[in-house]
N, C-alpha and C positions, 0 to 999 in steps of 0.2 A: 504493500500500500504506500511505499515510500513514491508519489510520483517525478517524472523524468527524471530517473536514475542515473539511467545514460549522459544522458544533456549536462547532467550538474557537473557528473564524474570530468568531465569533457570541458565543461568552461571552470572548475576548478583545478585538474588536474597534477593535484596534488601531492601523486604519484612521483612523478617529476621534476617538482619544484626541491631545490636546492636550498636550506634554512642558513641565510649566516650561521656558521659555527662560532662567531663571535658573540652574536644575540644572547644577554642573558634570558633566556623562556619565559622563565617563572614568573621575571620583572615585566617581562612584554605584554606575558597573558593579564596578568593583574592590572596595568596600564589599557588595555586595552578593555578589560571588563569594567573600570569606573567609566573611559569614555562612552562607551553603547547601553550602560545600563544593562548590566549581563548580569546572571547568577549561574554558577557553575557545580552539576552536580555529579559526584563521582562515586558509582554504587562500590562496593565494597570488598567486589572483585577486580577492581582497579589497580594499575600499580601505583607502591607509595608514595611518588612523586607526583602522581595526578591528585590520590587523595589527600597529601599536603597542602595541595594547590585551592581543593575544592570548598565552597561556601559550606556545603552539606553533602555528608558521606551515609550511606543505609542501602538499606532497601530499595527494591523497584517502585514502589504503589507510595511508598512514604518519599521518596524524593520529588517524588512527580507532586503529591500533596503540598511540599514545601513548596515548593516551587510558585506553585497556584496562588498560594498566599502572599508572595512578594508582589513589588510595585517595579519588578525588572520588565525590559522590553524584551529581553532574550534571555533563553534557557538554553545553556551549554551541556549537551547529557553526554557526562563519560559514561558509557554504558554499552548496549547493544542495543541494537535496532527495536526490537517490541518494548523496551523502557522509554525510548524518547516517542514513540508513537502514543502510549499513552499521556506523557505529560504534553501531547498535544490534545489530545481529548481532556483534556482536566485543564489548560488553559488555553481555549481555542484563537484566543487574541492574542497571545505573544509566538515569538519567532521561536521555533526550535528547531538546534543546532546537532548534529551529531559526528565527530569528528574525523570518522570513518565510516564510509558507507557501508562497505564490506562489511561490518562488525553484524554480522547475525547471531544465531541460535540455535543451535541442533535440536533444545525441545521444541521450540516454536514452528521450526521449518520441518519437525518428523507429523506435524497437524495438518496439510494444506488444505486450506477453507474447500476450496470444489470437492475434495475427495469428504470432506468431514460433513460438508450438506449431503451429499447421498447418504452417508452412512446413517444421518441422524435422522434421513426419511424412511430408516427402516423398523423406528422407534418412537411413532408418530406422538405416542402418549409420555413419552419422555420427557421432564427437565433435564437442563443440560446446565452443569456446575462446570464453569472451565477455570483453570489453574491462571491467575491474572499473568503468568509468564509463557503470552502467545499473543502472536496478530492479532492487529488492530480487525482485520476483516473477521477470525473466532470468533472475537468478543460481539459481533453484530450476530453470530450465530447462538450466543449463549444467554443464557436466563440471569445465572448471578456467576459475576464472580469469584474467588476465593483468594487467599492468600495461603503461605506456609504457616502463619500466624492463626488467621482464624477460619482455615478448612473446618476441623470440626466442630464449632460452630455454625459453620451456614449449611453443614450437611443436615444437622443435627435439630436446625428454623424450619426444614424439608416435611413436612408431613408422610409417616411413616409410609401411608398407603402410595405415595406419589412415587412412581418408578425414576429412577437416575441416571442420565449419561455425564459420565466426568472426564475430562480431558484436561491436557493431552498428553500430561503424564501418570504412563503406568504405575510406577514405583508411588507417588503421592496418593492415588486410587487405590493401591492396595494396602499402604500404612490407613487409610479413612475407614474401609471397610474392615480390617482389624480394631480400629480404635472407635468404631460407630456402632457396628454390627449391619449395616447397613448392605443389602446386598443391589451393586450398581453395575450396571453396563461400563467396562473401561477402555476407552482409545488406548491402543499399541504405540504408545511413543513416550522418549525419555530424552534426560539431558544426558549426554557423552561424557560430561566430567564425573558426575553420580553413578554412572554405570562402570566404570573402570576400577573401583578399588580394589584392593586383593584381599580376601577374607585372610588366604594363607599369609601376607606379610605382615597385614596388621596385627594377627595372632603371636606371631613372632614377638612383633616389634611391642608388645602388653607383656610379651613374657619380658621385657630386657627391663620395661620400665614397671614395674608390679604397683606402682605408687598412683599411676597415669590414668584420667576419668579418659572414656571413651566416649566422644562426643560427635553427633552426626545429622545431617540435613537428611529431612524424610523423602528428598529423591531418590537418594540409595534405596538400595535393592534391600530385599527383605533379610536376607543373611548377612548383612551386614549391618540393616538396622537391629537386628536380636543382638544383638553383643552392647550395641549404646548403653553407656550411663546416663545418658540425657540424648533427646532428640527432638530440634527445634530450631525454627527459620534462622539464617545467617546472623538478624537484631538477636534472638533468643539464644542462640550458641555463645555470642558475644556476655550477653548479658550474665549469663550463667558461669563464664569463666570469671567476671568479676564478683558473684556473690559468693562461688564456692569457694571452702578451702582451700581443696586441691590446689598443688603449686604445681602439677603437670597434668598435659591435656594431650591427648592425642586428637586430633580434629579432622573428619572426613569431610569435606566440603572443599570449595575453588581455596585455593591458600591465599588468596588478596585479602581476605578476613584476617588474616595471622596478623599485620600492619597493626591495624586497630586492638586485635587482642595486648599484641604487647605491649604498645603505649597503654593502654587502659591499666595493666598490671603488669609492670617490668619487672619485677621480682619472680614471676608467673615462666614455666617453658612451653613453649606450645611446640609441639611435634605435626606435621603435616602427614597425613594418612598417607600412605604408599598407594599408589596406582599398582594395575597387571601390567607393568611394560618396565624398562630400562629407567623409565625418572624416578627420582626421589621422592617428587610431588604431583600432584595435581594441579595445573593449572588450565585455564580454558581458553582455547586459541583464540575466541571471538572477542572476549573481554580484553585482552592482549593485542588485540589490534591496534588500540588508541594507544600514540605515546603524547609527548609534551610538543613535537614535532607539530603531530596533527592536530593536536587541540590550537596552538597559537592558529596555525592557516586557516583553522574554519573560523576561529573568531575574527582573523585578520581579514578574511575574504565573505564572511556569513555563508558560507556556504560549508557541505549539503545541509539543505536545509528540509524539515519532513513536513510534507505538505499531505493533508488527509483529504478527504471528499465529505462534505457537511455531512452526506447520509450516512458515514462509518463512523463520524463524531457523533454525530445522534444516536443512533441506535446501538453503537456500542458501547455508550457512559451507561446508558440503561442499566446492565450489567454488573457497572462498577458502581453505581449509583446505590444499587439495590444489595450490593453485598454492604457498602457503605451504613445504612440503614439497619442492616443482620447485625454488623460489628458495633454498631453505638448500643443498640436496644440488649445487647450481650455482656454490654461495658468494656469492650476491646478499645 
């Protein structure tokens, strides 16, 4: 839904462009966000240098919120593409920025809306609960949104008798229907960072550290959720290393969150979950798109910039709107 892709990629072509290596970034990007009236937000699988940089560092659904609330003309989203899509549905009047186009999302792009409308005409009597980390065009296809936060919650607002399709990840549908009892129709699709940990090295790696909470985001797969000492959105993962004891964490999630956890508690070690491959960590190639490089040229040049269609802003706030409503009346 990003529209002329091409065109932008093309007259900003950024690719190509060559940064003074003289240019201090940091000073430019800051200079440049008091001139335009910019606010800059950098979710939290960002690098540390973006999230140093950034107004406000979180969540997908809560930066986009902050954002809305400010009197900036432009929103800079280090993020990936369905992040800055929605803080254009949440503030239809300002400019947003995103600093790589490429930066997508292996859950959101394993959903494609044409393929997800057939599927959902085979379930006519269906609500559909989609996970707020998908296309702006999903969310015109879904009833409420959800987050990692208050999934069950808005499952839970569901009247029992009311049949469920949840998307578009599997791993989150199947931690709801364990934690709900709820039994729902689930889309076959996940995030690539969440599906790679290795049960065998994390077991390993709990044996070396016997002191270590085992802490995890509920896109992981189910055998690697059963081992968690806690299991809760990247704010709640976070949150949890500051109230517990524990001075060791083992954390399965993107490792851009580790930044945050240490400053929070530098006394604190946090160990990054082992992937099935050759790395040490997890990281996610899409969020790794953005550096300080391309955040300065799209502020410099306002481009690419995400342009939606009033009828995917309309009909797909619906959604967010309405989970919105499920999470206050819940006290989320």
């Amino acid at each position: 839904m990003i529209a002329n892709a091409a065109q932008q990629l093309d007259r900003l072509g950024y690719l190509d462009i060559d940064v003074d290596p003289t240019l201090d970034l940091a000073a430019e990007i800051q200079r440049l966000k008091r001139e335009k009236n910019a606010v800059i937000l950098a979710h939290y699988y960002q690098e540390s240098e973006i999230q140093d940089l950034a107004d406000y560092i979180g969540d997908s659904l809560g930066l986009s919120q902050q954002a809305a609330k400010t009197d900036a003309d432009i929103i800079v989203f280090a993020g990936v593409h369905f992040m800055a899509e929605t803080a254009k549905m949440l503030s239809p009047d300002k400019k947003v920025l995103l600093p790589d186009l490429k930066a997508g999302c292996s859950l959101a792009d394993s959903c494609p809306p044409h393929l997800f409308r057939k599927f959902k005409e085979k379930y006519p009597d269906h609500l559909v609960v989609s996970y707020i980390n998908c296309s702006a065009e999903l969310k015109t296809l879904t009833d409420i949104c959800c987050t990692s936060t208050n999934a069950v919650q808005v499952i839970e607002s569901i009247p029992p008798e009311q049949p469920i399709i949840f998307a578009p990840d599997k791993n989150l549908g199947a931690y709801l229907v364990k934690k709900t009892g709820r039994d729902m129709v689930i889309w076959n699709g996940a995030c690539m960072v969440h599906e790679i940990f290795s049960h065998e090295r994390i077991v390993k790696l709990k044996q070396r550290h016997p002191q270590a909470k085992f802490i995890a985001h509920p896109e992981c797969e189910a055998h690697i959720l059963e081992m968690a000492d806690f299991i809760g959105s990247t704010t709640g993962l976070l949150n949890f290393t500051k109230r517990d004891p524990a001075t060791e964490f083992i954390v399965a999630t993107e490792t851009g969150i580790l930044h945050q956890m240490q400053k929070a508690s530098p006394h604190k070690t946090f160990i990054p979950a082992p992937p099935n491959n050759n790395c040490a960590c997890n990281d996610c190639p899409h969020m790794k798109r953005n550096t300080l490089e391309k955040l300065y040229l799209c502020m410099e040049h306002e481009l690419p910039e995400i342009i939606l269609p009033e009828w995917v802003i309309r009909e797909g706030r619906k959604s967010i709107d309405r989970m919105l409503e499920i999470s206050a009346a819940a006290g989320l």
